[in-house]
C-alpha positions as CSV (number, residue, x, y, z in Angstrom):
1,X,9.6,-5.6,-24.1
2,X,8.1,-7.2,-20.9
3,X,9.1,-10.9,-20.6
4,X,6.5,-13.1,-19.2
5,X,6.9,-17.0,-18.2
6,X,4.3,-19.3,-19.8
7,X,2.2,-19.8,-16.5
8,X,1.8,-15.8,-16.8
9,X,1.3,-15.9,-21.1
10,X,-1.4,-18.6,-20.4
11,X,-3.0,-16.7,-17.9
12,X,-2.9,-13.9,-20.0
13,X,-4.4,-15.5,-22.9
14,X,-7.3,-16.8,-21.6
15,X,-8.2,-13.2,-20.0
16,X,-8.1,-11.6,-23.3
17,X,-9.9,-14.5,-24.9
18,X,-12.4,-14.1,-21.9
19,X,-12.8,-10.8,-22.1
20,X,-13.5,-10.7,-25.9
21,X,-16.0,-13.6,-25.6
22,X,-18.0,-11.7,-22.5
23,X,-17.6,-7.8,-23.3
24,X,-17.4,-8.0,-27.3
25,X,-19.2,-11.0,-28.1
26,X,-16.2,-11.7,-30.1
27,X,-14.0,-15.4,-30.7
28,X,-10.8,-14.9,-29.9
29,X,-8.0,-17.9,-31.2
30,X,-5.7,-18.9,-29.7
31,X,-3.1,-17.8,-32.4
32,X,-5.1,-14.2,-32.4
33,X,-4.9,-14.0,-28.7
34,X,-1.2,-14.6,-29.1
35,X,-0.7,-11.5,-31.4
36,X,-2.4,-9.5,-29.2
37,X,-0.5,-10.0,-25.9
38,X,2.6,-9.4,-28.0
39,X,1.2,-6.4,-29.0
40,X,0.7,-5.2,-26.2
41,X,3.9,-6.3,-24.3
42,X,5.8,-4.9,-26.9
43,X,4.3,-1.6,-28.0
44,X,2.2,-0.9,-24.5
45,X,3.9,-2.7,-22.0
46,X,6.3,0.5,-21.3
47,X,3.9,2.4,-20.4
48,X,2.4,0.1,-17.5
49,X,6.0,-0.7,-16.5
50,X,6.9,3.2,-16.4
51,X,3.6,4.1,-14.5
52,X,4.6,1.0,-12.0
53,X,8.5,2.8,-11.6
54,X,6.9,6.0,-10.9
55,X,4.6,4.9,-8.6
56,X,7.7,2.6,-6.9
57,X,9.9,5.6,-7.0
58,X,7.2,7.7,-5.2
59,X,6.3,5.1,-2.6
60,X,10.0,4.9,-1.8
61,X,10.4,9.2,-1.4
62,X,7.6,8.7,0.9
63,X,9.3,6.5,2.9
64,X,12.6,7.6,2.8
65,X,11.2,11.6,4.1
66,X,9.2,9.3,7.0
67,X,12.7,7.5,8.2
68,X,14.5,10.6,7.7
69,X,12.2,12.4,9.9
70,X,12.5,9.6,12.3
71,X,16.4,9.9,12.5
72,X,16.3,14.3,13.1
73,X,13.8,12.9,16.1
74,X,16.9,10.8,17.4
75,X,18.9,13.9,17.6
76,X,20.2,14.4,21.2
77,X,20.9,17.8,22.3
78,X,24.2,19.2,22.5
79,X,26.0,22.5,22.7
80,X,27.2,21.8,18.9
81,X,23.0,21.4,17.8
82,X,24.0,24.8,16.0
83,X,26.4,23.1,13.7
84,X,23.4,21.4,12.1
């Protein structure tokens, strides 16, 4: 399960309870609202926190081909350039 401060729960709440109120013409509690985050920390936050490792994980391949590139340009010429 995602943990999240109370600054970031707060914040949290009053988007859902905003969002229900705007796009659903729906009163959200505070107490409902609550059930809901959890809900979705628990049972969906995986999903966002997986997508945000891939995307991490591909962000850092990128960058890791770019600097090894970078280091074969540093490559000097010698008689031994055979070797590698």
């Amino acid at each position: 399960m995602i943990s999240l401060n109370k600054d970031q729960q707060g914040q949290m709440l009053g988007k859902l309870q905003r969002y229900f109120s705007s796009e659903l013409d729906q009163d959200l509690g505070g107490f409902e609202a609550q059930f809901l985050l959890d809900f979705i920390a628990k049972d969906l936050g995986a999903y966002f926190y997986n997508q945000g490792l891939a995307d991490a994980l591909k962000h850092v391949e990128t960058r890791f081909e770019d600097i090894s590139e970078s280091m074969y340009e540093l490559i000097q010429d010698t008689d031994s350039m055979a070797k590698l």
